[in-house]
VEXSEGU-285371 format. One record per residue (C-alpha): x, y, z. Coordinates in steps of 0.02 Angstrom, whole numbers, padded with zeros to 5 digits, always signed. Last residue first. Layout:
REM residues N
XYZ ...
This chain:
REM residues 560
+01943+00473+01480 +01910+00505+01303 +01878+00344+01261 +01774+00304+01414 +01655+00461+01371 +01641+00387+01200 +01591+00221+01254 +01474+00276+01354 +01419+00395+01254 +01397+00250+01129 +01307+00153+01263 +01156+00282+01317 +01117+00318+01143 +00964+00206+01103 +00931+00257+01296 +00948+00440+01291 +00844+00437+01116 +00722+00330+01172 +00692+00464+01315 +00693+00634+01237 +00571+00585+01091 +00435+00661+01166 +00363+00573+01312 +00144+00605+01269 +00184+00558+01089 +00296+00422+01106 +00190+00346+01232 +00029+00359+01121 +00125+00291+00962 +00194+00140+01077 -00004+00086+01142 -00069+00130+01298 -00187+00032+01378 -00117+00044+01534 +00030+00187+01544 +00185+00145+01464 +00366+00223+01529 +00441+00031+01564 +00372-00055+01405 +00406+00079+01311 +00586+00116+01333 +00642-00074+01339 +00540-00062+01161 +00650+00079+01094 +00794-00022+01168 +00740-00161+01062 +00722-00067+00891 +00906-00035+00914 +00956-00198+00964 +00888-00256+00808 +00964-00131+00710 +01173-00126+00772 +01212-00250+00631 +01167-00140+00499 +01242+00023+00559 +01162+00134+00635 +01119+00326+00573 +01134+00486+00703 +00977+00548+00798 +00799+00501+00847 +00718+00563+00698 +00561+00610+00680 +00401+00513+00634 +00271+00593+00518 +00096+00614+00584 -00064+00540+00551 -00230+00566+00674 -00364+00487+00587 -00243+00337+00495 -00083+00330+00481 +00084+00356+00609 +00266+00431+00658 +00315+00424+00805 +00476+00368+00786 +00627+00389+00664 +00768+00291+00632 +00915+00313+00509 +01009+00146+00450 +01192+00146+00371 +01243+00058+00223 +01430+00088+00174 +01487+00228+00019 +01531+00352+00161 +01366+00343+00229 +01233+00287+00093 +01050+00279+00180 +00901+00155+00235 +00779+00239+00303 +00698+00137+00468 +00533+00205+00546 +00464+00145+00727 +00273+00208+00731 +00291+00210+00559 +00210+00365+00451 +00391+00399+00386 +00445+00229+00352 +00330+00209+00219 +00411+00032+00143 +00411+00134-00032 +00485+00286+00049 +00589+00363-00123 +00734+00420+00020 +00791+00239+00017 +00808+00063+00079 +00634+00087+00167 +00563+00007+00321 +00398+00010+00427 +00375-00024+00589 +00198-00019+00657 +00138-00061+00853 +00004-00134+00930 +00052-00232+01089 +00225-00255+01145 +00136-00393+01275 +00078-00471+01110 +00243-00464+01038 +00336-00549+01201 +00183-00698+01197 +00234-00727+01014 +00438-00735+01075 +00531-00695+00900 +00578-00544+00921 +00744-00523+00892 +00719-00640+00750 +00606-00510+00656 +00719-00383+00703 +00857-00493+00576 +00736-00519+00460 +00686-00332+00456 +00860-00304+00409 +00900-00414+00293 +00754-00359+00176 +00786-00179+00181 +00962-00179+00081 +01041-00010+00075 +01037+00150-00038 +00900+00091-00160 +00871+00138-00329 +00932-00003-00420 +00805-00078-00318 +00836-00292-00290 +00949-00348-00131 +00944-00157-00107 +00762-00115-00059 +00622-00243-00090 +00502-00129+00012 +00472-00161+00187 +00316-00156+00306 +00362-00271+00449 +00221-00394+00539 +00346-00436+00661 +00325-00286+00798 +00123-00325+00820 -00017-00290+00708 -00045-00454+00601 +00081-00559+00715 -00023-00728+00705 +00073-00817+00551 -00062-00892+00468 -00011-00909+00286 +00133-01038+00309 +00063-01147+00196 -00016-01279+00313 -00079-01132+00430 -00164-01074+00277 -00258-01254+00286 -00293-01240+00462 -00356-01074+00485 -00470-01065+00347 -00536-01236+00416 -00552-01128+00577 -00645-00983+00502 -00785-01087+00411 -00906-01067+00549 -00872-00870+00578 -00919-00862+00386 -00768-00772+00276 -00818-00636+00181 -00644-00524+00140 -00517-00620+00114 -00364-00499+00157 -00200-00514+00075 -00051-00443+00164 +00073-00297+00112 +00033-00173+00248 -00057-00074+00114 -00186-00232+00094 -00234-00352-00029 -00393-00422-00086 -00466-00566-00104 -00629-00642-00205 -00678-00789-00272 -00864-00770-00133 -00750-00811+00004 -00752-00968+00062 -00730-01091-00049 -00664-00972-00210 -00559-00868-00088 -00481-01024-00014 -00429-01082-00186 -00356-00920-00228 -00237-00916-00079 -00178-01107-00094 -00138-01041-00265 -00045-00882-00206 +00020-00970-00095 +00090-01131-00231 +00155-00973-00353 +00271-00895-00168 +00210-00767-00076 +00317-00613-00039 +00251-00453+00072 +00399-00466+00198 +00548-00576+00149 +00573-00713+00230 +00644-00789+00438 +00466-00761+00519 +00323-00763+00414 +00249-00590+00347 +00140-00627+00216 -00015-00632+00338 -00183-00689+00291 -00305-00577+00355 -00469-00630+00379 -00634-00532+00376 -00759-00597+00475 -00940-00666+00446 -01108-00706+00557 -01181-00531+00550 -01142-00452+00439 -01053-00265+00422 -00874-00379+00462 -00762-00370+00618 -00603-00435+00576 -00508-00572+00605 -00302-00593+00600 -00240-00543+00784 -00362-00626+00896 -00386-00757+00770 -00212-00809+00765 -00192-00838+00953 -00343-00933+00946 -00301-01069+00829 -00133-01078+00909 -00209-01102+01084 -00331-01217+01018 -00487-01280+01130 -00561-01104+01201 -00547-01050+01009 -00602-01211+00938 -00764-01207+01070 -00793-01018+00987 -00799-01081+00834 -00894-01228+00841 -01041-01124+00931 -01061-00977+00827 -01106-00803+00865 -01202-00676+00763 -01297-00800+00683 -01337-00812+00515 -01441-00768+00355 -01334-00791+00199 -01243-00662+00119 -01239-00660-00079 -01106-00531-00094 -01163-00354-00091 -01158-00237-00244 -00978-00195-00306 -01005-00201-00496 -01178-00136-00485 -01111+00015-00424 -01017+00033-00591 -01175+00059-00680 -01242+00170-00529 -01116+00296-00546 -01157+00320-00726 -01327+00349-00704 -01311+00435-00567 -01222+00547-00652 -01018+00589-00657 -00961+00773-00712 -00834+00707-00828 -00925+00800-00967 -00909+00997-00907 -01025+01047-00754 -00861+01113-00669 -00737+01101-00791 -00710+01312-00836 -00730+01357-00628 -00604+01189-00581 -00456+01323-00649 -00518+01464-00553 -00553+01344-00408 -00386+01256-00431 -00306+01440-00436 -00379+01490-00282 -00320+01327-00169 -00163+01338-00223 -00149+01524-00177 -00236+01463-00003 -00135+01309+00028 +00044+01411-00005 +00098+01441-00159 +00295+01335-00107 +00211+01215-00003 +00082+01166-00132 +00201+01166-00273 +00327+01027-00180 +00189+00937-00126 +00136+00929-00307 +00283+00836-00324 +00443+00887-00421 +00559+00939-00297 +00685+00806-00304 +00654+00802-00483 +00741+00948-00520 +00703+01032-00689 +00524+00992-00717 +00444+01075-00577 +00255+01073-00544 +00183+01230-00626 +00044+01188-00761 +00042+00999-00716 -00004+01056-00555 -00121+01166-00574 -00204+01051-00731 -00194+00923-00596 -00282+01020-00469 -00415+01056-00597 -00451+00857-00655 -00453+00814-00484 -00623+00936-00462 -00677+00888-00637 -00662+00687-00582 -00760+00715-00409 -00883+00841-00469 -01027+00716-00461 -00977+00684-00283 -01028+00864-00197 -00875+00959-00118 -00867+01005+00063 -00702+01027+00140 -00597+01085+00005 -00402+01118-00013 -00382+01015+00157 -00204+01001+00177 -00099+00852+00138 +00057+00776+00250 +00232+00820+00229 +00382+00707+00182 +00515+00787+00094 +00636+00632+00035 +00488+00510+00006 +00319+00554+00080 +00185+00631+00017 +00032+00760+00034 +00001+00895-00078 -00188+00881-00060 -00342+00829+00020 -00527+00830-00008 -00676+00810+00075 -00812+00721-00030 -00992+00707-00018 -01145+00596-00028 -01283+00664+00019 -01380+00653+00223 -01433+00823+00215 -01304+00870+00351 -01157+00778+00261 -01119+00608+00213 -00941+00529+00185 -00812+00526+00069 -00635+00548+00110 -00517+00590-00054 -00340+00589-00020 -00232+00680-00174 -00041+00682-00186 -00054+00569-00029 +00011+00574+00131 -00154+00618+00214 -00261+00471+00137 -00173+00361+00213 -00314+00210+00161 -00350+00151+00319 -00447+00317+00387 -00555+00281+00508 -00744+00325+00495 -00738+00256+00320 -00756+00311+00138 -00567+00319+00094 -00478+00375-00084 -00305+00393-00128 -00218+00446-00266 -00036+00435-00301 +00045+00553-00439 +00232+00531-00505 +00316+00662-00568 +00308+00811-00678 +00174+00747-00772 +00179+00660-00941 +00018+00571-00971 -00091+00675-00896 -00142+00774-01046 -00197+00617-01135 -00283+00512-01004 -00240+00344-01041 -00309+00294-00870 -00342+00415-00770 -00521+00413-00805 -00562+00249-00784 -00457+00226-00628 -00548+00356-00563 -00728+00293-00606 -00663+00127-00522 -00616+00214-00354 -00801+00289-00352 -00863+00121-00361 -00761+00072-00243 -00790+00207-00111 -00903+00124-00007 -00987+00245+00078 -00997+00255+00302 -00909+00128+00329 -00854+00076+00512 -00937-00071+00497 -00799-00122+00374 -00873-00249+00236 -00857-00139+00065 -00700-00090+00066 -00603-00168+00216 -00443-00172+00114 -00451+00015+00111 -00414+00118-00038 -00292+00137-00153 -00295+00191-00361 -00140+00150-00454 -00032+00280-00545 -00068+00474-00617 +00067+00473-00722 +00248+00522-00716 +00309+00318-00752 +00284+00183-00645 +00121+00068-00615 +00028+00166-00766 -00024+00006-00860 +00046-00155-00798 -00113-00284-00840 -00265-00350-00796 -00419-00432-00864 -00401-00611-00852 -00330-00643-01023 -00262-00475-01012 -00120-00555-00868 -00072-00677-01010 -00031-00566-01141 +00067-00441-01006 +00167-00615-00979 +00201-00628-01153 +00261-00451-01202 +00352-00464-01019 +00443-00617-01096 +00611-00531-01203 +00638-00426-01033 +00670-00574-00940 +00555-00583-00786 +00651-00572-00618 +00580-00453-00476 +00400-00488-00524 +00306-00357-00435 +00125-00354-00361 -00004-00193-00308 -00076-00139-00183 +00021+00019-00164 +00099-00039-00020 +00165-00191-00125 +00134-00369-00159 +00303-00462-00205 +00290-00606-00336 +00363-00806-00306 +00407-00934-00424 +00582-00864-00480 +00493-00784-00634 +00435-00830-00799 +00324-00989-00768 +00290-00992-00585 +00274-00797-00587 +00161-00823-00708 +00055-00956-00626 +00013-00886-00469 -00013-00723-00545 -00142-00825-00639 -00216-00907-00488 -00223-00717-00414 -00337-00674-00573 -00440-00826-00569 -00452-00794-00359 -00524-00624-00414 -00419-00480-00332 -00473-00305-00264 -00318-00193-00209 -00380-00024-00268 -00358-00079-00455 -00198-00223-00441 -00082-00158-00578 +00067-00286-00620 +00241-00196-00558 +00393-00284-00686 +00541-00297-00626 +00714-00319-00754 +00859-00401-00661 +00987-00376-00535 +00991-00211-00486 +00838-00150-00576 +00757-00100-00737 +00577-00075-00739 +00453-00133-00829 +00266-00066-00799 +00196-00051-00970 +00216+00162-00990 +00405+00126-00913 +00429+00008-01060 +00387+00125-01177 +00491+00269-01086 +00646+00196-01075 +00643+00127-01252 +00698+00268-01345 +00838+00296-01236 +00900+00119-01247 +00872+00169-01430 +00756+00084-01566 +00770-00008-01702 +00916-00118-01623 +00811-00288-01643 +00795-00317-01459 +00719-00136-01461 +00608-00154-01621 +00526-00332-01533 +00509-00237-01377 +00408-00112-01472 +00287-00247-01561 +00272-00339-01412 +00215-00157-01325 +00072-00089-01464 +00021-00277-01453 -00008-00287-01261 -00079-00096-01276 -00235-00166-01418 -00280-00317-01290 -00293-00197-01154 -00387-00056-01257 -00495-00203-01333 -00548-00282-01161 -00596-00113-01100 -00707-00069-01242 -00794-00245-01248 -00827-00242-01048 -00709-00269-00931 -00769-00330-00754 -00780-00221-00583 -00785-00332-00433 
């Protein structure tokens, strides 16, 4: 993974006493609440229901077991002893004390990280796919390339005070894991007819309160012009992206509103003045961060091997979880293992300081001291021999790390919602909880099959609800929390954004909601066919009769 050098260590260092320094004005009255806001924003902290949180940048994902130890550590020492990974990769404290984030952002630069540009109207944290590197299906690893754009973006000077927000995506695979589509810019990299490196490009997608999906602005464009390329459709944007509603501040917002082809001219007009300027990358260049991400020190193995697959015809439990939690892998002789952070009965995406340790220690014995973690809010290690894979099993199993739902109904995306966003309409937690415990038959979920839910507590979309195969929006209805629900919506390849079924729930009603959607698929499914295939050849029509069926019922009754 990519490692600081003298320049980057300074700039970190340099930014942790540029902030201590401003908190220490702000506690002392020297500066405004107002004056404030936008330092602290700049360094991550945010102000929330409850508490201050503070988002710690996780560069597309990629984790050293030293850095996850330390996470471990802070959150034991100035939190509540757990953090939250998001679906941006990243992790939040939900309760530092505002007087300690100078400290905490002291410690996180002693392993080289920090908060930098994880809020704020900047260009934020680089994504990609948790597979980088080790997915057969890869066709470049986009890494390297992901590093080069966090370089760039960060501190950039004209970019530091965009309209809004601005997500970037990159994906170098066959299939897309990286939602590239419902992002402000998706990048998929591949190789063309002459066998080069190349880039097709996406923009003005995003979800939140108008969700749309990208269009192609460019299907062919050579990777050297990578940074000058985003560099033009930001200068677009940043040139006419609202600033007096935020609502329709997004470059999605522009992009719909020019059309794809006026966009599309002025970012080549604009792209015409940058193309061969500086930030066109060399090889040079790309190769020194290459050598960042070369391939781990494989050893020579066999495809198969013989103590695993006796534990799997052995252990029930051992192979229930590896049907659902390992991964092919480029080599021969290792998996990828997901490790999920979505146990029955808490809060999806949490681990607590002693997981993240137990986390970090199996990374450093069996996986080259390296995790990473996913969209879906797990953490993946990465190059894990087939012969190692049931002591990985057992001792995550110890910490409640090896739930085996990665996939199915219970493995919940969900942001923090109310219980912690001062944003949020309604709480998120409780609710996928409470459909966790619907479903809380293992042999039920696998008969369910593959399918995604995904909840949000408000329009914002942090928990993705839109590209869910079952989305839940949390909303205000007459100053109560009320549930919307959508379906059929998805990622990857083929993404689409759900619709809705019809009017809001209300808390309570949710679990037997989702399980009427379920009742609906399991009786209209053809073999092999998964919810988001049902949905889509069915149409909405017939969850929404049967979600329904009762309160016309109950209506028709009341007015008889």
């Amino acid at each position: 993974m990519y490692k600081y050098d003298e320049i980057d260590q300074t700039i970190v260092d340099e930014r942790v006493a540029q902030y201590r320094d401003q908190t220490r004005r702000y506690l002392a009255g020297e500066l405004s609440e107002d004056e404030f806001r936008p330092l602290r924003l700049q360094n991550g902290l945010y102000i929330q229901r409850h508490a201050p949180m503070l988002r710690i940048a996780v560069p597309y994902g990629l984790l050293s077991s030293q850095q996850l130890r330390k996470l471990g550590d802070i959150a034991n020492q100035y939190d509540k002893a757990y953090g939250h990974f998001t679906t941006r990769q990243n992790m939040q404290l939900n309760w530092p004390k505002l007087e300690n984030v100078p400290d905490i952002l002291a410690e996180l630069a002693t392993v080289q990280m920090h908060a930098i540009q994880t809020s704020g109207n900047c260009i934020r944290n680089i994504t990609t796919d948790q597979f980088a590197g080790v997915a057969p299906d890869e066709v470049i690893d986009p890494r390297a390339m992901a590093e080069i754009i966090r370089q760039w973006s960060t501190f950039h000077p004209e970019f530091a005070l965009l309209p809004r927000k601005f997500k970037i995506a990159v994906s170098g695979t066959k299939n897309d894991r990286a939602v590239v589509q419902a992002h402000d810019i998706g990048m998929e990299f591949y190789l063309d007819s002459n066998q080069q490196v190349a880039i097709k490009v996406w923009v003005g997608g995003g979800l939140g309160r108008t969700p749309i999906l990208g269009s192609v602005i460019r299907e062919h464009l050579e990777w050297q012009h990578a940074l000058t390329y985003c560099e033009a459709i930001v200068r677009v944007y940043n040139l006419h992206g609202r600033r007096d509603n935020a609502y329709k501040a997004r470059i999605k917002i522009l992009v719909k509103a020019l059309g794809i082809d006026e966009f599309k001219r002025q970012v080549e007009a604009e792209w015409s003045h940058l193309k061969d300027a500086p930030n066109t990358i060399t090889e040079a260049e790309l190769a020194r961060v290459a050598t960042h991400f070369e391939p781990m020190p494989y050893e020579t193995l066999p495809a198969h091997d013989a103590s695993f697959d006796a534990a799997i015809v052995s252990n029930v439990a051992f192979a229930a979880w590896a049907k659902r939690s390992l991964h092919a892998h480029k080599v021969a002789g290792y998996r990828a293992v997901t490790l999920s952070l979505k146990p029955h009965g808490q809060a999806p995406g949490d681990a607590t300081s002693l997981q993240m340790q137990v986390v970090a220690d199996l990374a450093e014995q069996y996986s080259f001291g390296e995790l990473r973690v996913s969209h879906e809010q797990n953490l993946i290690l990465a190059d894990v021999k087939i012969s190692d894979l049931f002591a990985v099993w057992q001792k995550a199993r110890a910490h409640g790390l090896a739930s085996p739902n990665v996939g199915l109904l219970s493995d919940i995306i969900c942001c923090p919602g109310g219980d912690f966003c001062s944003l949020a309409n309604a709480k998120s937690i409780p609710i996928a909880i409470a459909i966790q415990m619907q479903f809380d038959n293992l042999d039920y979920l696998h008969d369910i099959g593959d399918i995604e839910l995904n909840i949000s507590g408000c329009m914002n979309a942090c928990g993705h609800h839109h590209v869910g195969h079952i989305g839940i929006l949390g909303i205000d209805k007459d100053g109560s929390e009320w549930y919307q629900v959508t379906i059929g919506g998805s990622q990857g390849n083929d993404a689409s954004i759900g619709s809705v079924i019809g009017p809001a729930f209300s808390a309570d009603e949710m679990p037997n909601v989702v399980q009427k959607l379920i009742d609906v698929y399991l009786q209209e499914r053809n073999a092999e066919e998964r919810f988001i295939d049902t949905v889509r050849r069915l149409g909405i029509t017939p969850f929404k009769a049967h979600v329904y069926a009762d309160k016309a019922l109950a209506k028709n009754e009341v007015a008889a």
